[in-house]
TORLO-242876 format. One record per residue (C-alpha): residue in three letters; z, y, x; chain. Coordinates in steps of 0.1 Angstrom, whole numbers, plus 5000, padded with zeros to 4 digits. Each point is the difference from the previous one (the first is absolute). Layout:
REM TORLO-242876
bake:pz:py:px:doba
ALA:Z:Y:X:A
...
END
This chain:
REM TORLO-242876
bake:pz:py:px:doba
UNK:4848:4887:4811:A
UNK:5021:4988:5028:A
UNK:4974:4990:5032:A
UNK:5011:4960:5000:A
UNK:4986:4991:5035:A
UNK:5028:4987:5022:A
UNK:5004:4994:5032:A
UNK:4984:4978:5019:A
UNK:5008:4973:5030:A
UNK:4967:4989:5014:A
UNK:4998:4972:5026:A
UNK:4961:5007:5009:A
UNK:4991:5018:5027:A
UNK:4998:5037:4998:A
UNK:4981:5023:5022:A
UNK:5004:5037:4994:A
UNK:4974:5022:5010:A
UNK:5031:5030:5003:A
UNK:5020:4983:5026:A
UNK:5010:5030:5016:A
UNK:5033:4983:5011:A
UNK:4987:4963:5003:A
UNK:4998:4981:5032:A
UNK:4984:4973:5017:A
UNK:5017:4972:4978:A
UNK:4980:4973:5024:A
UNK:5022:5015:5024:A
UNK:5041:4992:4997:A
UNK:4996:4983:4968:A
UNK:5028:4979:5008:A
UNK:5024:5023:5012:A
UNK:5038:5001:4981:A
UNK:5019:5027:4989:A
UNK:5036:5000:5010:A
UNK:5021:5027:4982:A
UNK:5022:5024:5026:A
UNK:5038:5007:4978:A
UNK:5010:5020:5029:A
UNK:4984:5028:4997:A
UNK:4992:5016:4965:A
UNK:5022:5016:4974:A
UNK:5014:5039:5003:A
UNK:5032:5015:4987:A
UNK:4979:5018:4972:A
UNK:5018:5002:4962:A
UNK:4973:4997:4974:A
UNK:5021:4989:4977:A
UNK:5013:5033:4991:A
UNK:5015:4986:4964:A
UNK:5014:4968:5017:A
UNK:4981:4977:4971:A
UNK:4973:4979:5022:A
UNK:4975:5024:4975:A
UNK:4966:5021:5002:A
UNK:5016:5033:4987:A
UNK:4977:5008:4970:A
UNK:5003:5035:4990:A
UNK:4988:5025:4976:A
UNK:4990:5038:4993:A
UNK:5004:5016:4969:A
UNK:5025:4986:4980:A
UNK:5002:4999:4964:A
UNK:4998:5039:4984:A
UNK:5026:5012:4972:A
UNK:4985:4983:4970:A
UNK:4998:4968:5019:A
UNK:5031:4995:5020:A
UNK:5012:4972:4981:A
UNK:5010:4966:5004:A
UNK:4967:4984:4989:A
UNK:4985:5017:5032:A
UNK:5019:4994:5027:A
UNK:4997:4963:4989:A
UNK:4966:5002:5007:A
UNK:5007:5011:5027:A
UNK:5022:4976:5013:A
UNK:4970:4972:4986:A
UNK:4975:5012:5020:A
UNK:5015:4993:5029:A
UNK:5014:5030:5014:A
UNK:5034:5001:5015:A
UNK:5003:5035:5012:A
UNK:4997:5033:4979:A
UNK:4993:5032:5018:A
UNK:5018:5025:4985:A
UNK:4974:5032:4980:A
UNK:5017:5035:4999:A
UNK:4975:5011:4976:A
UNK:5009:4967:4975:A
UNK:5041:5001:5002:A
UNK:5009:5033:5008:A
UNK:5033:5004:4987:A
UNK:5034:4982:5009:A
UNK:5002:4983:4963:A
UNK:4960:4990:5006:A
UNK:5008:4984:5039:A
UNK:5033:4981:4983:A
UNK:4979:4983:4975:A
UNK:4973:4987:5026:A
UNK:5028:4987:5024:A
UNK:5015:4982:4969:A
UNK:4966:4985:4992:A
UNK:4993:4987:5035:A
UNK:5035:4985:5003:A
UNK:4992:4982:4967:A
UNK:4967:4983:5016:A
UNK:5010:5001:5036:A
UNK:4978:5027:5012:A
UNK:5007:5024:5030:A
UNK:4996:5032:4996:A
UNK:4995:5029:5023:A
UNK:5014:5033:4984:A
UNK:4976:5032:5006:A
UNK:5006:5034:4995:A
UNK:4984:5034:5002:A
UNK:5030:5017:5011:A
UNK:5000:4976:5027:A
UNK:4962:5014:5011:A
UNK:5015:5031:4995:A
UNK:5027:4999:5020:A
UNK:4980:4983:5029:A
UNK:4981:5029:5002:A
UNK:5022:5028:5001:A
UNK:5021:4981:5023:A
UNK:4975:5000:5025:A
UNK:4998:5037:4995:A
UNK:5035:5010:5005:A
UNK:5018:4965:5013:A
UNK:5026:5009:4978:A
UNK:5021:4970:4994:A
UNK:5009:5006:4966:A
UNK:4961:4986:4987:A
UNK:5011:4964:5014:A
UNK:5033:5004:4984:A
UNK:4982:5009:4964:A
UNK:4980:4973:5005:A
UNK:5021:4973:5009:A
UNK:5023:5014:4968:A
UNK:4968:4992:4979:A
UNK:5001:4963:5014:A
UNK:5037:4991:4995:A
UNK:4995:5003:4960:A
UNK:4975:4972:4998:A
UNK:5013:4982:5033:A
UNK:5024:4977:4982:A
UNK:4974:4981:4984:A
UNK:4992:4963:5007:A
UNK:4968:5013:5003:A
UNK:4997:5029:5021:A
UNK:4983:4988:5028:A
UNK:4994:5035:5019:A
UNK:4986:5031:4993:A
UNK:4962:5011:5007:A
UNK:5005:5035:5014:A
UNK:4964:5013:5000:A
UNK:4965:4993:5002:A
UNK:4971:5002:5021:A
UNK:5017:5028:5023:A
UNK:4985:5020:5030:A
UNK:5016:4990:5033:A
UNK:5020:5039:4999:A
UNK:5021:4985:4978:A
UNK:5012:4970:5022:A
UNK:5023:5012:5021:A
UNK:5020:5014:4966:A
UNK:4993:4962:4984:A
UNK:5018:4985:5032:A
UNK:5029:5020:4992:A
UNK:5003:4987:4960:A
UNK:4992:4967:5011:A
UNK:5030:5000:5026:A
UNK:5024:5016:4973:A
UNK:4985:4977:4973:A
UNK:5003:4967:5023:A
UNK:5039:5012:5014:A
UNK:5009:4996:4961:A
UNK:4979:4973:4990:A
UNK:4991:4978:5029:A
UNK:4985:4973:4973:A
UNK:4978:5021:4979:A
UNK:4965:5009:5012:A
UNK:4992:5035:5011:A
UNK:4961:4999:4985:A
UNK:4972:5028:5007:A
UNK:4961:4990:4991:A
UNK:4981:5010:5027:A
UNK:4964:5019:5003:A
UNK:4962:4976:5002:A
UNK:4982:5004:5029:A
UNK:4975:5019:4979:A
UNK:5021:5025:4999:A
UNK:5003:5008:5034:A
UNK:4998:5037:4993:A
UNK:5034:5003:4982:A
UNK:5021:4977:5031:A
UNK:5002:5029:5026:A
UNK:4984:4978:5021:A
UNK:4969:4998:5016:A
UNK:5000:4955:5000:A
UNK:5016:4980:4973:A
UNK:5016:4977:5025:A
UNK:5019:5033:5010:A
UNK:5009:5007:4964:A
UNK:5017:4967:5000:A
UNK:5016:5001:5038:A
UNK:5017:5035:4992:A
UNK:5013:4985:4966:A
UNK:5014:4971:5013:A
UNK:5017:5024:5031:A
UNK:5012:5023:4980:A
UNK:5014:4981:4970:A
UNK:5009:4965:5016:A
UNK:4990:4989:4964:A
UNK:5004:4966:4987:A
UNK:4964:4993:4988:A
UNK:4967:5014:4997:A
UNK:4982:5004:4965:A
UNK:4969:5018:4996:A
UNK:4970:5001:4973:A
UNK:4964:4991:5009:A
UNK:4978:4996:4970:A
UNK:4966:4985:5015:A
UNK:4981:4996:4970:A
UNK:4970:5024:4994:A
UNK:4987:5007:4969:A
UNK:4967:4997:5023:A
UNK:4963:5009:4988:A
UNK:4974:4978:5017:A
UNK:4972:5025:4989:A
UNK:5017:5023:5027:A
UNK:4993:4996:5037:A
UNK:5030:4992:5020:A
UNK:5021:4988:4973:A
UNK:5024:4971:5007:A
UNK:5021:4981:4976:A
UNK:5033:5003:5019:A
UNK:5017:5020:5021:A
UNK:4987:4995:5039:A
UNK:5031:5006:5015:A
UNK:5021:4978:4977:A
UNK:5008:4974:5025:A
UNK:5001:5021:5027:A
UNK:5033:5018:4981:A
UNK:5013:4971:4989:A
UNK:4999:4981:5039:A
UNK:5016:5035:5017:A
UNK:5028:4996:4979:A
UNK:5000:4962:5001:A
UNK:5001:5008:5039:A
UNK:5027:5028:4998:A
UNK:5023:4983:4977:A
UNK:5001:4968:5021:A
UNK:5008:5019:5027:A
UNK:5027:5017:4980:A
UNK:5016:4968:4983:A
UNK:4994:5016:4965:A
UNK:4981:4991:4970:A
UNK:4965:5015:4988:A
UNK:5000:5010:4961:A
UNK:4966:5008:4983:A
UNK:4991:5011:4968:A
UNK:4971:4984:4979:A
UNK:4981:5016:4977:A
UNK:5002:4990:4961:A
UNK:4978:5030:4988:A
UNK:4964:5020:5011:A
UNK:4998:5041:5004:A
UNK:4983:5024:5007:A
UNK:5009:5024:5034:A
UNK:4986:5033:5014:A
UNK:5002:4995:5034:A
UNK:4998:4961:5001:A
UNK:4978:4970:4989:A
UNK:5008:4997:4959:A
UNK:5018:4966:5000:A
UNK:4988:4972:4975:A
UNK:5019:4980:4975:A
UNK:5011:4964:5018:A
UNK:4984:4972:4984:A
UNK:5019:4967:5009:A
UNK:4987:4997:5029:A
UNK:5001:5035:5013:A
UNK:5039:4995:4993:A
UNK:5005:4968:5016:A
UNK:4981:5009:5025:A
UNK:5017:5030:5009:A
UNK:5033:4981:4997:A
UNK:4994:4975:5024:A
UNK:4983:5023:5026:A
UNK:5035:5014:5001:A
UNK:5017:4965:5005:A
UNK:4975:4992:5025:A
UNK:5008:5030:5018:A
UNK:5038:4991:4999:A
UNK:5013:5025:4969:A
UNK:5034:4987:4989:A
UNK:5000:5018:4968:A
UNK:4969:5014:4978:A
UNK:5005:5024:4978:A
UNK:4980:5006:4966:A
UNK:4985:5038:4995:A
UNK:5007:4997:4969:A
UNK:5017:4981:4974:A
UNK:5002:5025:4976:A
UNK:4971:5023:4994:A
UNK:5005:5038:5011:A
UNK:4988:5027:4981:A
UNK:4972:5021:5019:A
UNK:4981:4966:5004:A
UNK:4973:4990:4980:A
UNK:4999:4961:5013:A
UNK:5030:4975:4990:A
UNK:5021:4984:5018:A
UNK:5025:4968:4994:A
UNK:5010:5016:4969:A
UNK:4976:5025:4978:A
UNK:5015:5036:4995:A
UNK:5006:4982:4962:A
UNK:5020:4971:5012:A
UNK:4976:4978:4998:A
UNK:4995:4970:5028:A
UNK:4964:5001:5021:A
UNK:4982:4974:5017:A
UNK:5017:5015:5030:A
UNK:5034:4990:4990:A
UNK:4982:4962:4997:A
UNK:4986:5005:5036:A
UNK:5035:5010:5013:A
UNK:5018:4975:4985:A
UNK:4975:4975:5010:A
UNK:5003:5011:5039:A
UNK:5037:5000:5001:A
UNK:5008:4964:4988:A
UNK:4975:4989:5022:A
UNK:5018:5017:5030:A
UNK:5031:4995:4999:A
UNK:4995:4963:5000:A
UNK:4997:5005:5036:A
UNK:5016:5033:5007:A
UNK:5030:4988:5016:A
UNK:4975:4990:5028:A
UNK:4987:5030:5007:A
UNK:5033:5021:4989:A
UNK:5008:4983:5030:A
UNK:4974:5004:5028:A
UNK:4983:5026:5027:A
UNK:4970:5010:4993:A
UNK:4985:4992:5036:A
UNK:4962:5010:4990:A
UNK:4970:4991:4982:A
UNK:4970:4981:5003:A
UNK:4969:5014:4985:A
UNK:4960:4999:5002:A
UNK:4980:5023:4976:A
UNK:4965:5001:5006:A
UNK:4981:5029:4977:A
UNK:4997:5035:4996:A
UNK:5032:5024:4999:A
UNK:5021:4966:5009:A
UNK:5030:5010:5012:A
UNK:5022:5006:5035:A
UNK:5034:4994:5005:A
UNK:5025:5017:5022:A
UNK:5009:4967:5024:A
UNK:4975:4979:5012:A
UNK:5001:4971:4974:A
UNK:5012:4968:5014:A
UNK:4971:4971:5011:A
UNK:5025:4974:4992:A
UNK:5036:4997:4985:A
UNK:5028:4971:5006:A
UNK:4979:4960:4991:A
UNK:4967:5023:4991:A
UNK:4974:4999:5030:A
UNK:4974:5023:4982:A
UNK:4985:5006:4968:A
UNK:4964:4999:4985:A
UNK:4990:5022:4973:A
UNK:4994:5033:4992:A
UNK:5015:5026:4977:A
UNK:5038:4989:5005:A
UNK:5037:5008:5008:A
UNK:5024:4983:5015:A
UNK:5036:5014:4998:A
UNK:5021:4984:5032:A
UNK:5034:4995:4994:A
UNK:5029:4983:5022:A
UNK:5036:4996:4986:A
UNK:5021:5019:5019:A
UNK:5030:4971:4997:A
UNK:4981:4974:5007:A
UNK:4967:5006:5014:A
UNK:4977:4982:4973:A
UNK:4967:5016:4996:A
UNK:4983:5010:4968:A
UNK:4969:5009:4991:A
UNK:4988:5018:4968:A
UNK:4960:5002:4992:A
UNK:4982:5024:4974:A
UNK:4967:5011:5002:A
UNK:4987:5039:5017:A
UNK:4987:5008:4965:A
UNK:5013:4995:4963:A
UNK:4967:4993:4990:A
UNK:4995:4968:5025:A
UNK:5003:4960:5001:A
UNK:5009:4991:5033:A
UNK:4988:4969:5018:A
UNK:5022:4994:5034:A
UNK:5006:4976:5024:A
UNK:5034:4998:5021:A
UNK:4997:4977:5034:A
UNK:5034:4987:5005:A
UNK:5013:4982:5029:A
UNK:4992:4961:5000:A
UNK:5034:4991:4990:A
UNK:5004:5019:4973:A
UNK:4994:4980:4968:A
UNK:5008:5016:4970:A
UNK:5019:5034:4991:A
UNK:5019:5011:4971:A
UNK:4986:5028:4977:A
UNK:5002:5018:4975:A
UNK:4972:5005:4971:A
UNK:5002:5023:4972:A
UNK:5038:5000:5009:A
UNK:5001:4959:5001:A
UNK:5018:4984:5029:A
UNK:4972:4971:5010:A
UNK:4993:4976:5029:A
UNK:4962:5003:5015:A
UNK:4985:4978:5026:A
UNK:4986:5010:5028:A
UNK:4968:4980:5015:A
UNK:4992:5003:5034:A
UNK:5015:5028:5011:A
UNK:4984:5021:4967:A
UNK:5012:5011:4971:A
UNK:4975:5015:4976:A
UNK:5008:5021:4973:A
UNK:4983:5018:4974:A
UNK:5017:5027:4983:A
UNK:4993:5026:4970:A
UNK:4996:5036:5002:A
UNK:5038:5013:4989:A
UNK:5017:4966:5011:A
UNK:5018:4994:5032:A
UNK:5009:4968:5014:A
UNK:5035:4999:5023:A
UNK:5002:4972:5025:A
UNK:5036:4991:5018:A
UNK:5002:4984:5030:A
UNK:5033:4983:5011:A
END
């Protein structure tokens, strides 16, 4: 049953025995906070699809049996906007056509993937013959016609050999269509060993040189199928936020948008942690842990399920809805309630305090205080920082370290700041803040997103 304990605004006084980033509130209690508009905002484009939206995407699209028009409607009811093309799924010109007709009937993007495109990627930067760019971009001009075409997603995870050879499709590709996104899904950090490099944040440095690409999507799937009988074992992924704050760092610096991936489904892996299946709160959790870190689009792995794995997804290898489908769907109208906000913003840095064993580190240092916030009280929390980069109006978004946490916190706000406008569970609301504090208690899965202006 759905946890029903909501948010609170306390006016008592609240003394946190985590107050890593408190400070003497006897001190400067009265001090104001005036907002500086003349310096914020960046030339960035997030808004790669030019519709104030989170991109919400999706591997694995309906197989043969199942491409029909009662999936892709459940598709488009979930929430998603965006569907990643699967060359394994539609693999034939007649298969690609009848996707692209769905997705203009319910509005859906649709990046078109192909093997030969892999292929030609590859042999390219073999022989930098310039007829595997020309077979390729033959490929695209069938399907580019559609309302829907939205790009094409030319490979997937690759090694950094292959960049230089991906800049030169990507130039070709954005010379013809200089609205359509060139899209590549990029490599974890735990898979350093496949980058060519020796650091991630090089991984991601030569990618951006050599490619001058227009986003940056990668997966990271943080949770563990974990064993507490075993010593050492953890429930997530350590260097989860540290990944997702280098590329909140790098693509700030770049003026692009972060894409991540969410997992719908558990597995099993050889040479990695075997992942669990999300519960709710494993998925909402993950979900805004990528918000908080500034993602402008998340991406479902998978809707449909694929055939070597034994875990569902969205959608059973039968067709068949799962509680995952629920969770997603659950997520997405609660975000985009308040998407356009963060569609819109920088991701400047985080605030966070963790106190326990195998907490987490980040890649910045995280922020002591952000915009009419002086400090915070609490422990086990995460505070996305966000300024619009047209206006300067600051934003914060607050989840919990953990899905399996309640969060108490306190935010000490300047004395002139009375009340702020949130959002709960996706609803806009008006909370008062009592000297200087605002108090909140919040779920484990939930997030709470606070607008300043």
């Amino acid at each position: 049953m759905k946890n029903k304990r909501i948010l609170q605004v306390l006016a008592l006084p609240f003394i946190s025995l985590f107050a890593l980033s408190s400070c003497n509130e006897g001190e400067n209690s009265n001090l104001t906070y005036v907002e500086n508009h003349e310096i914020y905002g960046s030339n960035a484009t997030y808004d790669i699809f030019n519709n104030k939206k989170i991109t919400v995407g999706m591997w694995v699209t309906p197989p043969d049996n199942y491409r029909t028009d009662e999936y892709f409607k459940l598709i488009a009811e979930s929430g998603i906007n965006m569907v990643n093309g699967f060359a394994y799924s539609e693999n034939t010109e007649e298969e690609v056509k009848t996707v692209l007709e769905y997705c203009d009937k319910y509005n859906l993007n649709y990046l078109f993937a192909s093997l030969e495109i892999e292929n030609d990627i590859k042999k390219y930067s073999q022989d930098k013959n310039k007829a595997h760019i020309d077979h390729t971009m033959n490929l695209i001009d069938k399907f580019a016609s559609y309302k829907s075409f939205a790009g094409t997603l030319f490979i997937d995870e690759p090694n950094s050999s292959l960049f230089d050879a991906i800049g030169d499709f990507f130039t070709t590709f954005k010379a013809k269509y200089p609205n359509k996104l060139a899209y590549v899904n990029m490599l974890p950090t735990y898979a350093l060993a496949g980058t060519g490099y020796s650091r991630y944040e090089d991984y991601v440095d030569g990618w951006f040189n050599k490619t001058n690409s227009s986003i940056f999507s990668y997966d990271h799937y943080p949770l563990i199928d974990a064993d507490p009988s075993q010593e050492g074992y953890c429930y997530e992924y350590q260097d989860y936020y540290y990944s997702l704050d280098i590329l909140r760092n790098k693509t700030l610096n770049q003026g692009v948008p972060l894409w991540t991936f969410v997992a719908t489904l558990g597995y099993e892996h050889q040479s990695e942690y075997s992942r669990r299946v999300p519960s709710r709160e494993d998925l909402r959790w993950t979900v805004f842990s990528n918000l908080a870190f500034g993602a402008k689009a998340i991406q479902y792995f998978c809707f449909f399920t694929p055939g070597q794995y034994s875990n569902d997804a969205m959608i059973t290898i039968g067709g068949v809805k799962t509680d995952r489908y629920d969770y997603a769907k659950e997520v997405n109208n609660e975000f985009k309630n308040y998407e356009e906000i963060l569609v819109n913003a920088d991701a400047v840095g985080v605030m966070m305090n963790d106190y326990r064993r195998n907490g987490y580190y980040l890649y910045d240092e995280p922020l002591q205080s952000f915009g009419p916030i002086r400090s915070v009280d609490g422990n086990k929390y995460l505070i996305g920082c966000f300024t619009d980069k047209d206006n300067g109006n600051k934003t914060v978004m607050i989840t919990a370290t953990t899905p399996r946490d309640d969060i108490d916190i306190t935010l000490n706000m300047y004395s002139n700041i009375t009340e702020v406008e949130a959002y709960i569970h996706g609803v806009k609301q008006t909370l008062k803040v009592t000297d200087g504090k605002l108090k909140l208690a919040i779920n484990k899965g939930d997030s709470v997103v606070i607008s300043f202006k």
